[in-house]
Phi, psi and omega in degrees: 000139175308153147279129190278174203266001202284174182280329176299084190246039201262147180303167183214133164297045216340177197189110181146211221208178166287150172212128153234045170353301176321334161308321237229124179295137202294341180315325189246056147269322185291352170292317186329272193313335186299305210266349141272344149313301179296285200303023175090347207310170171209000158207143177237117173282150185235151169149293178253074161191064166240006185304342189284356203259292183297345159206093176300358193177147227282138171103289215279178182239120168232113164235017194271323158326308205302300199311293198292319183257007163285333192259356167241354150322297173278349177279340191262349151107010172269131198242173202229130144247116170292134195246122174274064185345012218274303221328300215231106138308142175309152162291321140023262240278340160309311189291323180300312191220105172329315183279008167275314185320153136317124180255144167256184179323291175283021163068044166256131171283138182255153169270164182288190164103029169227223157201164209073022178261076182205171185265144185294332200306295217255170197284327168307282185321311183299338185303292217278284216295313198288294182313338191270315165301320220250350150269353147270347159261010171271348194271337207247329208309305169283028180257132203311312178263010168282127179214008170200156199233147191245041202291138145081171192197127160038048165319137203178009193271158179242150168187129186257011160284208183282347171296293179311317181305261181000296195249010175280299154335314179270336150329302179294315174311290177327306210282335194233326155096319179213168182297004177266328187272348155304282185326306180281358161280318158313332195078009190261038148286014174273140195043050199009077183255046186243137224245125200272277171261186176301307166343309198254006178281137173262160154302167128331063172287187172281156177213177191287326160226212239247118202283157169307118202281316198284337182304319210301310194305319177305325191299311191302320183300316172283352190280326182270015169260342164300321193296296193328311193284319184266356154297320193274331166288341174276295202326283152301020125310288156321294184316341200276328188257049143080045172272122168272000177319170151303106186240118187264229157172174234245065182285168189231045189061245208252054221262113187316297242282332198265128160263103153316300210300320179275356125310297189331293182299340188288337197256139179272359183210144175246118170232182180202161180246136196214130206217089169271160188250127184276333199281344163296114200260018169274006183266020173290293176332260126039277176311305182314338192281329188281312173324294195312311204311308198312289203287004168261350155312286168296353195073026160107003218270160183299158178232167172232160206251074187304305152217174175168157193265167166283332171224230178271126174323170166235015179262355175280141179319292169257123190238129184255127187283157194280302208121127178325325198275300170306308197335312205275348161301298180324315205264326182298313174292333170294314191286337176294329194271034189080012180268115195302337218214112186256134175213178166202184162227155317262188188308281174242146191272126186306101169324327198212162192084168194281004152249060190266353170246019207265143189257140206252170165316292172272105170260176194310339153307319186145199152280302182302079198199136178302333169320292183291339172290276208300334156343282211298319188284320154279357145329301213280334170291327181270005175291305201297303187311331182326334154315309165293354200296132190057009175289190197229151144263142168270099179290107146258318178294165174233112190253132174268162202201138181206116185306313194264358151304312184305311218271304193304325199260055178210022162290146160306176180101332192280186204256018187185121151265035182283303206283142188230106208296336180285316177317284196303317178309306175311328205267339177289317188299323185310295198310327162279358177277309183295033182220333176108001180278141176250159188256121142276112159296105178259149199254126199310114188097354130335143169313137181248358185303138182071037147264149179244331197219118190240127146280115182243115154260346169193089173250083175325312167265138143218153195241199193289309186243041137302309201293318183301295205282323164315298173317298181311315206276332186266334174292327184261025177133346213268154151237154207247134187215109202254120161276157190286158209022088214218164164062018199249359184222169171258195175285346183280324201123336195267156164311128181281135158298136172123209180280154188291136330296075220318336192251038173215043186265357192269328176294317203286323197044047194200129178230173187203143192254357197198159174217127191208135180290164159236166209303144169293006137309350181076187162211165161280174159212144159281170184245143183276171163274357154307316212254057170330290190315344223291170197300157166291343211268176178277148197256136197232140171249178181193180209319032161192128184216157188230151169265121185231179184225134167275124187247352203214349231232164161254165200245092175306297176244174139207181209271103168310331185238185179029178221303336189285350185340120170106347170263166201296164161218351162241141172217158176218154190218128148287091159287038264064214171295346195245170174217172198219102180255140189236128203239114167275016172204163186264119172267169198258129244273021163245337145260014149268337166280337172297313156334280175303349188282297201291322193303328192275309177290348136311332171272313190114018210241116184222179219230160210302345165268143147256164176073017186318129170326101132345119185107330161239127161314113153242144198211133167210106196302089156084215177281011186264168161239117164273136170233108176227149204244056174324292215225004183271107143355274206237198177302141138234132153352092180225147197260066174236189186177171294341215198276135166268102173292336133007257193268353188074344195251157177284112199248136166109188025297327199245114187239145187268162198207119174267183178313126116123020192242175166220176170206155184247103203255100152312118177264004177307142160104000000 
């Protein structure tokens, strides 16, 4: 996290916000600032969305506005992550030159007057952002309250026009060096799809059926290394006129269009935005897995928390307000799960535009309003938290995870379009989340070294030395637990030949022949006598089975109904110091937490409570132990004490935890 240029330099939770002043008549900055001051704030981003504003008409410049509320920012102890206005170009520069806008899939050019409206594709755009970027940081680059640099806002644009086609082609080149070497990756002797040059490749437009699975993936890959190329010229830019700041941008969790993993080294901060759906009651979890994804993204280094509202969004059809409780839960569980920096959108809330109902720090009321009290009141918690600042999570399980795993196995075509690779990642995590175990997401063929427990619930792609590092971490003890239809592609997209998973079938020692949805009634599976644990109630599977064999393995279940009866469907192998469990089918979520259950306690691996409550969290950051109270109805019990860095007061051994509350217990000492 930056540090700040203030006299105060003892660590800080960052604290604050989006600030878009420019809306705002100059009279009520100075209100802005009084009431942030009171609510704790300590940093604001300014920036991003001003371009129409810092250059109303091609050329020109207005900073003098910038100048004036950066400098009454900083009279006020308030620090800036400055923002590279590019996400919403002025309408000017769409009308002038039509070809920076977006084209879509169905070859509609879209307009300006919104925001994302440019292509990453084109030389124009890239041209106009990079000067405007690279005139606010020579104008900025020393200014007393700049302590972060902002390029850019949520990259995510997509675009299948002549811009794009242009550099998706120099793309193809780099990556494949001649059209033969296209053709055999692509595959197109299938529907005579073979290709005389580069010349003649398009993006993945609409077409009368079903696009070539490796173009689309190639597509996804170049589109986010295009977002990536106009992040990384402002990034340098900004470096070249001498900013030593912290320089990010903006991620959005488990965001299609982007591989994070191929971003993570570019940001000197990895931060993110995160907009959980409340009415969802998986979503304390849920959230905790994108916290893990942030902080394994960074390498474990603390991350910040860019935006997310205080209250209710205002783009989901029905928007539920979080409440004082959630509200002030959302920014606490971020910081248990590592985040140095609570930020939301935005500062005061917009009268007008397309977020005048989306809810701010200041809503339209005012200060006198429970909104701005829970405000005031989390200032004063990330005031309290500062003990944590730059502290670690101790990871022992590695769950894998991959964009272009994501992007492949969710192609037409397939044997379900049931199956949903986040659905299964999530639903595996719950489980480690109710037990109090934190995650690392590791990215397939990363190092496993030092995990006691590796999950794969759905890795669609996996090549060899992915497959090399699973083996190792289970030969030196890990236990290992593989989901179905995992291991079936290379990078390209193509079928490994052979039995099924072929480059993890000698570790598994269970191979498969065939992959099928199931009838929606499901099906059954028996538990073998093998299977001491297995749950009492009947174990039910759904919308992906595989016909497998045990070639190696003991045969936990099998499938009782439908056409696979008699064949295996859980199997476990010992391997090295480790073991290996394999689920040929998506089992139903109390026999998959028994899966998981055995594996982890087969590892040793438990989590800082035992017998942890439904509904509460535990998480433990360095010496803090966090309890937060998501979703249990009433007080419940738990046999832990010491100081709530919170309240300062001394709890326990044994402290009541009410509905909707947390607590932070120093373990220093």
């Amino acid at each position: 996290m930056p540090p700040s240029p203030h006299e105060n330099t003892a660590p800080r939770v960052i604290f604050g916000g989006d600030y878009n002043p420019e809306q705002w008549p100059r009279e009520t900055w100075d209100e802005d600032v009084r009431l942030m001051v009171e609510a704790g704030v300590n940093l604001v981003t300014v920036g991003v969305f001003s371009w129409a504003t810092l250059e109303p008409s091609p050329g020109e410049r207005n900073f003098a506005w910038l100048d004036e509320i950066l400098d009454l920012l900083h009279a006020n102890g308030i620090d800036v992550d400055l923002a590279t206005p590019c996400a919403s170009p002025p309408p000017w520069l769409g009308i002038e030159h039509p070809e920076i806008l977006p084209v879509d899939q169905n070859g509609v050019r879209l307009v300006a007057g919104s925001r994302n409206q440019f292509t990453p594709a084109s030389r124009v755009y890239r041209e106009r952002s990079l000067a405007i970027a690279r005139d606010l940081a020579e104008r900025y680059v020393d200014h007393p309250a700049v302590v972060m640099w902002h390029v850019g806002n949520e990259y995510g644009q997509l675009d299948y026009g002549d811009e794009a086609a242009r550099e998706f082609r120099a793309w193809l080149t780099r990556r494949y060096g001649t059209i033969e070497a296209l053709n055999a990756a692509w595959g197109t002797a299938v529907w005579s799809q073979g290709y005389r040059s580069f010349e003649e490749v398009l993006p993945p437009r609409a077409m009368p059926y079903l696009v070539n699975p490796t173009q689309n993936l190639d597509f996804r890959r170049y589109s986010s290394d295009q977002m990536l190329a106009c992040y990384d010229e402002q990034r340098e830019a900004i470096r070249a006129v001498g900013a030593t700041q912290p320089i990010t941008t903006n991620f959005m969790g488990f965001f299609p269009h982007v591989d994070y993993w191929t971003w993570a080294d570019h940001v000197d901060v990895v931060a993110d935005d995160q907009y959980p759906d409340h009415s969802d009651a998986n979503s304390p979890a849920d959230t905790a897995l994108v916290q893990d994804l942030m902080r394994s993204l960074g390498g474990g280094r603390p991350w910040m928390l860019m935006e997310q509202a205080i209250s209710s969004t205002s783009w989901r059809e029905h928007n539920l307000p979080k409440g004082p409780a959630r509200g002030r839960l959302d920014s606490i569980q971020a910081v248990a799960r590592g985040a140095d920096g609570i930020c939301f959108f935005q500062w005061r809330q917009s009268p007008f535009g397309a977020e005048r109902h989306h809810s701010a720090l200041l809503p339209h009321a005012g200060e006198d309003t429970e909104v701005f009290r829970t405000v005031c009141r989390l200032g004063a918690d990330m005031k309290a938290l500062a003990p944590v600042v730059g502290s670690r999570i101790d990871a022992r399980v590695a769950v894998l995870f991959d964009w272009p795993s994501w992007w492949a196995a969710e192609e037409p075509g397939r044997p379900t379009a049931r199956m949903a690779t986040l659905e299964q990642l999530n639903r595996w995590y719950r489980s480690l989340w109710s037990r109090g175990i934190p995650a690392d997401v590791v990215r397939p063929g990363a190092s496993l070294e030092g995990y006691d427990a590796v999950l794969v619930p759905h890795s669609y792609i996996l090549e060899s030395d992915a497959a090399a590092e699973i083996t190792a971490a289970v030969r030196r003890g890990a236990s290992l637990v593989v989901g179905p239809y995992s291991g079936v592609a290379d990078s390209r997209g193509h079928i490994h030949q052979g039995r099924s998973p072929v480059v993890l079938t000698d570790l598994l020692g269970v191979s498969g022949e065939e992959w099928g949805g199931v009838p929606d009634e499901g099906v059954t599976l028996q538990a073998t006598a093998d299977w001491a644990g297995a749950p009492a109630s009947p174990i039910t599977a759904s919308v992906l089975a595989e016909r497998l064999r045990a070639d190696d393995a003991t045969v936990l279940a099998r499938f009782s109904s439908g056409d696979l009866t008699g064949m295996p469907a859980l199997t476990r192998r010992a391997e090295g110091e480790g073991t290996a469990w394999y689920l040929g089918a998506v089992v139903d979520d109390a026999a998959l937490d028994t899966v998981l259950a055995e594996a982890l306690a087969a590892a040793d691996v438990t989590g800082p409570v035992a017998d942890l409550p439904a509904g509460v969290e535990a998480v433990r950051r360095g010496d803090v132990l966090f309890l937060l109270n998501h979703g249990a109805p009433a007080t419940v019990t738990l046999d832990q004490g010491g100081r709530d860095l919170l309240t300062g007061a001394d709890l326990g051994p044994v402290l009541s935890l009410d509905s909707g509350d947390v607590v932070a217990l120093d373990r220093r000492g």
